[in-house]
C-alpha positions in Angstrom: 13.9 -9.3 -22.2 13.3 -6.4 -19.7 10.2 -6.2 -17.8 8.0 -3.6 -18.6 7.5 -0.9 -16.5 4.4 0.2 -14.8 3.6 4.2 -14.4 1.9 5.0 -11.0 0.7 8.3 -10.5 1.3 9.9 -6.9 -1.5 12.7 -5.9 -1.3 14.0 -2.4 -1.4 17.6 -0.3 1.6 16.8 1.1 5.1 15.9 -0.4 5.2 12.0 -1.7 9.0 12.2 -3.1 9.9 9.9 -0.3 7.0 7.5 -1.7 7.9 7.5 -5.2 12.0 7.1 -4.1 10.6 3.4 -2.5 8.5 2.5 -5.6 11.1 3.3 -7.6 13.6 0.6 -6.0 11.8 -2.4 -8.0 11.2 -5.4 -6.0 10.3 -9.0 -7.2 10.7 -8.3 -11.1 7.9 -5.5 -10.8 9.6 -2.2 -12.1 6.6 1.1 -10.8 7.4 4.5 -12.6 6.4 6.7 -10.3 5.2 9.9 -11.5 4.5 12.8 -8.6 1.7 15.3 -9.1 1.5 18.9 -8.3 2.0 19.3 -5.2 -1.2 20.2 -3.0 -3.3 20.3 -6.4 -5.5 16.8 -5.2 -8.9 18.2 -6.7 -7.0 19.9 -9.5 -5.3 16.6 -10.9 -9.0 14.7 -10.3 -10.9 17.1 -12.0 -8.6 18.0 -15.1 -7.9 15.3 -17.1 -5.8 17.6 -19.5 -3.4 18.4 -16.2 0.3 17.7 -17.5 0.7 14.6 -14.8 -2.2 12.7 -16.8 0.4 12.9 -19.9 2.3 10.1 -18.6 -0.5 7.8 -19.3 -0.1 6.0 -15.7 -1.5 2.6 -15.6 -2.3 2.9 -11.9 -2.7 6.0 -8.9 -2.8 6.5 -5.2 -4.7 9.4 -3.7 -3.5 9.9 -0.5 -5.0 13.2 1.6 -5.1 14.6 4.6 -8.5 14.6 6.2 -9.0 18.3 7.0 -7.4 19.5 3.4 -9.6 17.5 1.1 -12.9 18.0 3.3 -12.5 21.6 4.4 -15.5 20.8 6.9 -13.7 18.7 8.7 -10.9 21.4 9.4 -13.9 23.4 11.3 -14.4 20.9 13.5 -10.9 20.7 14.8 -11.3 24.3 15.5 -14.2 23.3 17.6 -17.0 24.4 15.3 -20.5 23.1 15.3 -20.6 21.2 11.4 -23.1 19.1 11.0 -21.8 15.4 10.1 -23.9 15.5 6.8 -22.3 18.4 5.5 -18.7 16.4 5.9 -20.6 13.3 4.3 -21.8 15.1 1.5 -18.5 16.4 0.0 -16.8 12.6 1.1 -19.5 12.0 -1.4 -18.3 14.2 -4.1 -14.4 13.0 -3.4 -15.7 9.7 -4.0 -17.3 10.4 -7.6 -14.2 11.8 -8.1 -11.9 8.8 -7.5 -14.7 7.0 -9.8 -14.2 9.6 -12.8 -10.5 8.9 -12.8 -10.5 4.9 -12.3 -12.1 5.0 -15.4 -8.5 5.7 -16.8 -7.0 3.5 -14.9 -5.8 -0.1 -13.9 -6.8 0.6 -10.1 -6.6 3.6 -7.7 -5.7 3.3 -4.4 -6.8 5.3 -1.5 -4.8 5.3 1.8 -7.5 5.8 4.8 -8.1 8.7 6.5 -5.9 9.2 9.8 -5.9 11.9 12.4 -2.2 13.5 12.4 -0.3 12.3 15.5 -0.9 13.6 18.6 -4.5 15.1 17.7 -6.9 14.1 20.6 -9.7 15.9 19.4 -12.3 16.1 22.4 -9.9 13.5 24.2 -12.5 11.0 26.5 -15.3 12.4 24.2 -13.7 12.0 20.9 -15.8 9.3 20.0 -18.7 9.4 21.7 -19.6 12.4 21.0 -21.4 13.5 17.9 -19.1 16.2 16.9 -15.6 14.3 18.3 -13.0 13.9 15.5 -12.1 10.3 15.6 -15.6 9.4 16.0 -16.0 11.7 12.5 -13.4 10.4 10.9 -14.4 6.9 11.1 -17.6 7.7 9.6 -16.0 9.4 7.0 -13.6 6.3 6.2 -16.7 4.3 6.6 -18.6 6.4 3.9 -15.5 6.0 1.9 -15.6 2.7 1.9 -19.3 2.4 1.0 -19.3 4.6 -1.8 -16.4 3.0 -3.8 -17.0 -0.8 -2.9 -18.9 -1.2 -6.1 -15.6 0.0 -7.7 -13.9 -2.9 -8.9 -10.7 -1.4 -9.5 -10.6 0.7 -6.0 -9.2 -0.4 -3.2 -8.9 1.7 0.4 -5.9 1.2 1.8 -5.3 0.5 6.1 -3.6 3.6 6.9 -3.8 2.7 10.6 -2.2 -0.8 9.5 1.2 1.1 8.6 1.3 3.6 11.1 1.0 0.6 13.3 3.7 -1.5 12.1 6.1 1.4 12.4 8.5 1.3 14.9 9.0 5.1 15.1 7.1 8.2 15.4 4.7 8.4 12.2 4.7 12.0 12.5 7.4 14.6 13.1 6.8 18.3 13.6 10.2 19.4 12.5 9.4 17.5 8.6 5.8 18.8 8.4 6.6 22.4 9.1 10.2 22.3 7.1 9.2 20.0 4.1 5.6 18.9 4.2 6.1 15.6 5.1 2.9 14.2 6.8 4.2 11.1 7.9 7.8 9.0 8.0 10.0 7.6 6.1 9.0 4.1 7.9 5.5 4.7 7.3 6.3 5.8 3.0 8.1 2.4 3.1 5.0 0.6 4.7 3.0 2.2 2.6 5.2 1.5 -0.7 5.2 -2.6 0.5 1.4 -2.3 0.3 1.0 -0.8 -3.1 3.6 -3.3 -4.7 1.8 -6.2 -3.2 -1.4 -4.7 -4.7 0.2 -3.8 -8.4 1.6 -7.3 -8.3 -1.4 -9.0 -7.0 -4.2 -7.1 -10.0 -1.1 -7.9 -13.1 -1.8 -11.5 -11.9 1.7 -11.6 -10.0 0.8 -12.8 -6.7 2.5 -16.2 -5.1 -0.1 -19.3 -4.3 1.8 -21.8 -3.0 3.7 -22.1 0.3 6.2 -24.5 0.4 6.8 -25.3 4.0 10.0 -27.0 6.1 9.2 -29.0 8.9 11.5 -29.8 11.7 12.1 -26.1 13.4 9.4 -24.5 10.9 6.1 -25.6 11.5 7.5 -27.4 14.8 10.3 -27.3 17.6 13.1 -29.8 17.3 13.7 -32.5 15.2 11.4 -34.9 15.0 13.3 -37.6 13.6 15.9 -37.1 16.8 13.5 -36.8 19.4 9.7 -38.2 18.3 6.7 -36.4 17.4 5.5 -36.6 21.2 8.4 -34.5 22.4 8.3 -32.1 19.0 7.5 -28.3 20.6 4.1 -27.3 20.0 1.1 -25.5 21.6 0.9 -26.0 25.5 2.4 -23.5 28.0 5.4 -22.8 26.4 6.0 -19.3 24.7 7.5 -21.3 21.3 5.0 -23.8 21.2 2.2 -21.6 21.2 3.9 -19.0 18.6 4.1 -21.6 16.3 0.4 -22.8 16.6 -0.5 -19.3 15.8 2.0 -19.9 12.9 -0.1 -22.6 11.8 -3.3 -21.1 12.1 -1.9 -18.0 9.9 -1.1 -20.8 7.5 -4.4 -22.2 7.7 -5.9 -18.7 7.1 -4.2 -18.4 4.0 -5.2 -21.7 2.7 -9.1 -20.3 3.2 -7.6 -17.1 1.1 -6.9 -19.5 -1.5 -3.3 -20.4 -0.9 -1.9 -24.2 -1.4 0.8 -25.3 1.1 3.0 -28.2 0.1 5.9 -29.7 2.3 9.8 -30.4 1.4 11.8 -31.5 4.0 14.8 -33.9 4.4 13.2 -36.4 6.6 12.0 -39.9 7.0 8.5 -39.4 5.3 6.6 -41.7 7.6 7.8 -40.2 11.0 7.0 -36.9 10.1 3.7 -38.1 8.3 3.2 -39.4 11.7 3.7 -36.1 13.8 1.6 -34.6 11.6 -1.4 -37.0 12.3 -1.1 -38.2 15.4 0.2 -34.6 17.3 -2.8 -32.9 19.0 -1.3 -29.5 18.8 -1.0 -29.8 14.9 -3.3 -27.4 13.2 -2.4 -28.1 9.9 -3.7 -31.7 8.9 -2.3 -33.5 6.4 -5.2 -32.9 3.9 -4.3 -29.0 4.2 -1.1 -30.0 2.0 -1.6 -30.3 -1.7 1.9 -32.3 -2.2 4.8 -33.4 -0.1 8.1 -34.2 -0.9 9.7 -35.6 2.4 12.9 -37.2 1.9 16.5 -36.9 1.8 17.2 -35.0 -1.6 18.4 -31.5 -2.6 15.3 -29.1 -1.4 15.5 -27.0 -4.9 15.5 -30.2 -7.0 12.0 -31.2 -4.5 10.7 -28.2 -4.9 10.8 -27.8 -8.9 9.4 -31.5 -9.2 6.8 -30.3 -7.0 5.8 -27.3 -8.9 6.0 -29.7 -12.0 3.6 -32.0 -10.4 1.2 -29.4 -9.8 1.1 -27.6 -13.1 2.2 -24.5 -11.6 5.1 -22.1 -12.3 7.9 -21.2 -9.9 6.9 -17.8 -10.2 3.9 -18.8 -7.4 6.2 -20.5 -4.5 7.3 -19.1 -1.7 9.6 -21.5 0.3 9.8 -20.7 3.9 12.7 -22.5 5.9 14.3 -22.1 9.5 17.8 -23.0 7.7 19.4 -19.6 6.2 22.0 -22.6 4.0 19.3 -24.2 2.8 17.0 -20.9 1.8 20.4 -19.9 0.1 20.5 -22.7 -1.7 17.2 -22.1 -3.0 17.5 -18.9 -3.7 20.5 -19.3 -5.9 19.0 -21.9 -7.9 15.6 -21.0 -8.4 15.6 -17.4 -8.8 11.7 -17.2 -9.8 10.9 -18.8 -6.4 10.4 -15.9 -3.3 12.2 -17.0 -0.1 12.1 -14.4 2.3 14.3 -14.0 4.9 13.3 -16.3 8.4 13.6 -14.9 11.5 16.0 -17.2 14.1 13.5 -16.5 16.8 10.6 -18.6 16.4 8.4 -16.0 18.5 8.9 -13.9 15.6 7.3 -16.4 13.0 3.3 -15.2 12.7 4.4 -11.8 12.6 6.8 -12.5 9.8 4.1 -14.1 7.7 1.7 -11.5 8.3 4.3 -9.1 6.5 4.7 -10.8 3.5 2.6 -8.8 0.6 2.9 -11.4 -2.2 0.3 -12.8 -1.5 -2.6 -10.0 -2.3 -5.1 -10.4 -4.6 -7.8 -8.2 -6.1 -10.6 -10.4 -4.9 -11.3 -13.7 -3.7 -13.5 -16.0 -6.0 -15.1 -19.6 -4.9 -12.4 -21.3 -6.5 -10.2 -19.7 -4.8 -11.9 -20.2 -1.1 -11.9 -24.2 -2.5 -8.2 -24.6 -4.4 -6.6 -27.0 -2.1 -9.6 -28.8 -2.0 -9.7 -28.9 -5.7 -5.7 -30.1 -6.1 -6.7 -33.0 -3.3 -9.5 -34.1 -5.9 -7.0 -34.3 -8.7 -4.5 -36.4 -6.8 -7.7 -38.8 -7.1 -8.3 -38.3 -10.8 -4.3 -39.2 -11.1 -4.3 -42.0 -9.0 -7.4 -43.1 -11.4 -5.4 -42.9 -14.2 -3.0 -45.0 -13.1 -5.5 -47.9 -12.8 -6.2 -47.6 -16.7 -5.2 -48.5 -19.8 -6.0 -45.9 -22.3 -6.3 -42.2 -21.8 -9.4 -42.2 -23.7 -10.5 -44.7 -21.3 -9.5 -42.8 -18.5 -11.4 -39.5 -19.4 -14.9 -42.0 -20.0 -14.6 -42.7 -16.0 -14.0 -39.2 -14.9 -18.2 -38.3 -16.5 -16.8 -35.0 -17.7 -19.1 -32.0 -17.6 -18.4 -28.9 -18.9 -21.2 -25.5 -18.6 -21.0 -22.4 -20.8 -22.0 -18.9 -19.8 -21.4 -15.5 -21.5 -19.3 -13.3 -19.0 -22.1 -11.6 -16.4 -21.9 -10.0 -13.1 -21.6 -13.3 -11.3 -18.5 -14.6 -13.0 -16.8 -11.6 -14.1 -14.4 -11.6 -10.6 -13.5 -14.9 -11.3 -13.1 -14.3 -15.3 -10.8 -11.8 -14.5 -8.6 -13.6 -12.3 -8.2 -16.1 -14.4 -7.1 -14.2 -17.7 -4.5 -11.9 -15.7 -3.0 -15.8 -13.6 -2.7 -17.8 -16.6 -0.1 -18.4 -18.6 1.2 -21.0 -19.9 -2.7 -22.4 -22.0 -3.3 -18.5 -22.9 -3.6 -17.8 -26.5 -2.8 -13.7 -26.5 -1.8 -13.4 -22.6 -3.7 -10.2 -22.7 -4.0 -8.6 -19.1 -7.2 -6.7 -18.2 -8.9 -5.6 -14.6 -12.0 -6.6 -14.3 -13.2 -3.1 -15.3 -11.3 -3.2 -18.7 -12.9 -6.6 -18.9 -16.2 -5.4 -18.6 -15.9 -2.2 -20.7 -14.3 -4.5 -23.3 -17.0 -7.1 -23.5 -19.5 -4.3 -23.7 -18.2 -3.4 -26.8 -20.9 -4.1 -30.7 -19.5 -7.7 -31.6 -17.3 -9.0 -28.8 -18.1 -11.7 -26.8 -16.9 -12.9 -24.1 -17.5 -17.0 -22.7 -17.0 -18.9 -19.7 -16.9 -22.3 -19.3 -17.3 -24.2 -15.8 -15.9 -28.1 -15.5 -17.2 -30.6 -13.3 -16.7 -34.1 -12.9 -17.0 -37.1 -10.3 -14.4 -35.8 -8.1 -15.8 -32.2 -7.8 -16.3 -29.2 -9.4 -13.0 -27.8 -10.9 -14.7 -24.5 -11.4 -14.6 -21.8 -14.0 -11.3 -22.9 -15.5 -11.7 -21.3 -19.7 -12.3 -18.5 -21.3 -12.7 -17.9 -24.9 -13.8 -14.8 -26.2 -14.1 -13.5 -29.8 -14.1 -10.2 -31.6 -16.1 -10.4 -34.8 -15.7 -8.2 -38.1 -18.1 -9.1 -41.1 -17.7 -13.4 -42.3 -14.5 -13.0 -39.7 -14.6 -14.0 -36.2 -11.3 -13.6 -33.8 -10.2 -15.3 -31.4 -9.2 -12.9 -28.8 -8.4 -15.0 -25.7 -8.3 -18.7 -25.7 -7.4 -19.6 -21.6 -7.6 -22.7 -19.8 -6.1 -23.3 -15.9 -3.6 -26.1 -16.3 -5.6 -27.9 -13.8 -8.2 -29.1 -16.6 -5.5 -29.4 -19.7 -5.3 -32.6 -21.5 -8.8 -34.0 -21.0 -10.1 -32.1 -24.2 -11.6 -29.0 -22.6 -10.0 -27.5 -25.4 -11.5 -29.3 -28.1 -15.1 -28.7 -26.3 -14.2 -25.2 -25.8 -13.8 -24.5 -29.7 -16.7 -26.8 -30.2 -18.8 -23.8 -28.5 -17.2 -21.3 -30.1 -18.1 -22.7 -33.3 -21.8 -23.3 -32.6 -22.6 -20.0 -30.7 -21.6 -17.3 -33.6 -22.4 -19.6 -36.9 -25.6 -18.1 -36.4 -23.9 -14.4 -36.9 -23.1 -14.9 -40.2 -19.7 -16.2 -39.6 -17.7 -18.4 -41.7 -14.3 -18.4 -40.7 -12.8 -18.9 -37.0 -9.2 -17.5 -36.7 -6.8 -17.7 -33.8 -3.5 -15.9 -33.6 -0.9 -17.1 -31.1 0.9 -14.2 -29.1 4.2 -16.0 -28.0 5.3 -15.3 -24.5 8.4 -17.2 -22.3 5.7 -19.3 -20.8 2.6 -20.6 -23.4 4.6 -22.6 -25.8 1.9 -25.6 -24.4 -1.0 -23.3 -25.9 0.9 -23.6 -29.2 1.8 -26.9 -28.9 -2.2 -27.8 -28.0 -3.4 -25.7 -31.4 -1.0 -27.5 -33.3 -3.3 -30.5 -32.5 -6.4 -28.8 -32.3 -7.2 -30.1 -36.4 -7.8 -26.2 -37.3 -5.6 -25.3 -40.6 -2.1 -24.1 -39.5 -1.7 -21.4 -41.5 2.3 -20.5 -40.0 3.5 -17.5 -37.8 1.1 -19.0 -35.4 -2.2 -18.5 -36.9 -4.7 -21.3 -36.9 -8.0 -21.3 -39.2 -11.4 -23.3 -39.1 -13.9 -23.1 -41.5 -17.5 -22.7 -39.8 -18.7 -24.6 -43.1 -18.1 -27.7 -41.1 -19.0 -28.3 -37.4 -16.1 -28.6 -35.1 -16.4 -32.3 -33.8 -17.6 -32.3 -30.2 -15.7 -34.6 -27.4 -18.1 -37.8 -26.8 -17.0 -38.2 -23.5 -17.7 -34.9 -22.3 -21.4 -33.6 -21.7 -21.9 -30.1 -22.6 -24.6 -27.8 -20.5 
């Protein structure tokens, strides 16, 4: 099955062919149709929504301007005028209810930053001191930017300053503005074409979440094994040691962005257990690792019983190794998992993480900023399980709790995140920004709930949605989600429990869910087979509101 194809819409005042020529490549299964609008027609294209460009029906859009074009008051003051900052703040103002009109069409926009072209030193030691300097300006004007569309959750300023900095060449040439309108490089188009694939990828619920990490000559120098974890290099004066402690504290960043890191590596698991511990250089404890697999076997066979373990998908690992054999190996046989290229030099390591886009996101929710704390809690609730009999038994000791709320403005981030990441308990698989969300649930006779688990191991968070659309004695399931970190302890069962109770009192008396299949949610069919409601075939599943949908007894409902 071909993946679908996503239509960006480029509008700029300068010539973007070289941006829509690096969107166009495709890069990890995400295939952007870029569409280029008139060229220099910025307020044009925002204001007209009946401009030819809007015909392509583009699910997303970058805006990227020049300063001095788009706020003609700004262009004064690089001829030395006296403008009054509030006249440039006033019509950033009306760019930014602009931007708002059109994201109202649109999965996201995305608007590059505002940078000074190259070479431009304004009032030079003065520029930003004083009042009337143009760098000082323009950060206010990015800063105003910012401000005005923060409440926008589907627009997202982009770091300019980021790419020009991470080019190696000159971000502006003379000889390509004057000849072809070309504001910037090719190297910087690239940069910025990296960024907006990592942000597509990251809002169609695409992003990776789990780092699987090497060990000897990855998070450490030497083998450990060979030498001991005393001798391993890490941290003190030396130039490798203390590039791969920053390595590990860019690790342990991500892990507070709501990444998991995991460990396979061929190695005797109690010696490098040990180094781990017992170092005083490490960084990384052995608590920030969700799983391990530390042993002697083939790495992709470790790595796909890992993901298993986890309830995750291969589609969320990327596998980082200092061996280019073994990241070959991986490669090849797990397609679906990202292993990006490793750099030989190890100084090279935190700068090679800090590249990687996949792991971008459209916001960060509490269960995110808690995730590997939450997989450490369920190791507990498996190791529990051992120690039983009965499953039943087994869910009476975890003193399930489970809290429905209709979708508001404090858990709509998170609602969001969850229906775009989940796939495989997902009734429809429906993807929607938080916007479309919003504007859907706002809708006469949709509903939209959320439902919250706790139990004595912690709170697993907002982990299901069900939402219904209801027409006359018929209500719909829409969406019917739950995050395979709560499946098989009847959340399900509780969740349609709910359902049935909240709109019996709207005159319903029928419940109908339809199952959308996709490569990935056979379990979601597999758990409505069981789910008691009449199978009706072709996946659609009936309950009569005449009788109450029986309610877990080992769960407690708020």
């Amino acid at each position: 099955m071909p993946k679908p194809t996503h239509t960006c819409l480029l509008i700029s005042d300068f010539t973007m062919e070289p941006m829509a020529v690096f969107l166009r490549r495709g890069k990890s299964g995400l295939r952007i149709d870029p569409v280029v609008a008139p060229f220099n027609q910025v307020m044009q294209v925002l204001v007209d929504s009946r401009a030819l460009c809007w015909e392509t029906n583009p699910d997303f859009a970058v805006v990227w301007t020049q300063p001095g074009s788009i706020i003609p008051p700004f262009d004064r003051l690089r001829q030395y005028e006296q403008v009054p900052l509030n006249t440039i703040l006033s019509i950033v103002d009306r760019f930014c209810e602009l931007i708002m009109g059109v994201s109202k069409r649109l999965k996201a926009v995305f608007v590059p930053a505002w940078v000074l072209p190259s070479g431009e030193r304004g009032w030079g030691m003065l520029d930003l001191t004083s009042e009337v300097g143009l760098g000082g300006t323009l950060m206010r004007m990015n800063l105003q930017l910012i401000e005005r569309l923060r409440g926008i959750p589907n627009v997202f300023i982009m770091d300019t300053h980021r790419w020009l900095a991470a080019s190696r060449k000159q971000a502006f040439n003379a000889t390509m503005w004057y000849g072809a309108k070309l504001a910037f490089s090719k190297e910087i188009f690239e940069q910025a074409a990296e960024d907006i694939y990592g942000a597509i990828a990251g809002i169609l619920g695409q992003s990776r979440k789990l780092v699987v990490l090497d060990l000897d000559d990855t998070l450490w120098g030497g083998i450990v094994g060979d030498i001991g974890w005393e001798n391993v290099i890490l941290g003190g004066h030396d130039p490798i040691g203390e590039a791969l402690v920053d390595f590990q504290k860019d690790l342990k960043r991500l892990i507070r962005r709501g990444m998991l890191l995991a460990i396979v590596s061929k190695n005797e698991e109690t010696i490098a257990l040990d180094a781990i511990e017992k170092n005083p250089e490490m960084i990384l404890s052995k608590d920030d690792f969700v799983s391990w697999r530390i042993n002697w076997n083939d790495k992709a066979q470790n790595i796909a019983d890992l993901v298993e373990e986890l309830n995750l998908g291969l589609q969320s690992v990327v596998f980082i190794d200092d061996n280019p054999a073994e990241r070959a190996r991986v490669r090849e046989t797990l397609p679906d998992v990202f292993v990006p290229e490793w750099p030989k030099n190890k100084l090279l390591y935190p700068e090679c993480l800090g590249k990687l886009t996949c792991f971008d996101v459209p916001n960060i929710s509490e269960e995110d900023i808690r995730r590997t704390k939450l997989y450490i809690a369920e190791r507990g609730r498996s190791r529990l399980k051992i120690g039983v009999s009965s499953l039943d038994e087994w869910l009476k000791t975890l003193e399930l709790q489970v809290t429905v709320e209709e979708l508001n403005e404090f858990n709509r981030k998170r609602t969001a995140q969850l229906l775009n990441k989940t796939n495989q308990m997902n009734l429809s698989t429906r993807r929607l920004t938080e916007t479309e969300l919003i504007e859907w649930a706002g809708k006469k006779n949709h509903i939209v709930y959320t439902f919250r688990v706790l139990d004595r191991f912690g709170d697993s968070g907002l982990t299901g949605i069900a939402s219904v659309s209801i027409d006359g004695q018929t209500a719909r399931i829409v969406d019917f989600i739950l995050s395979c970190r709560v499946m098989g302890r009847k959340i399900e069962e509780t969740m349609l429990h709910t359902l049935s109770t909240l709109i019996r009192p709207k005159g319903v008396s029928k419940l109908v869910a339809r199952y959308n299949p996709t490569a990935k949610n056979l379990p979601c069919l597999r758990i409505f087979e069981n789910l008691g409601m009449q199978n009706q075939g072709n996946g659609v599943f009936i309950w009569d509101m005449a009788c109450d949908y029986p309610m877990p007894s080992h769960i407690h409902l708020g």
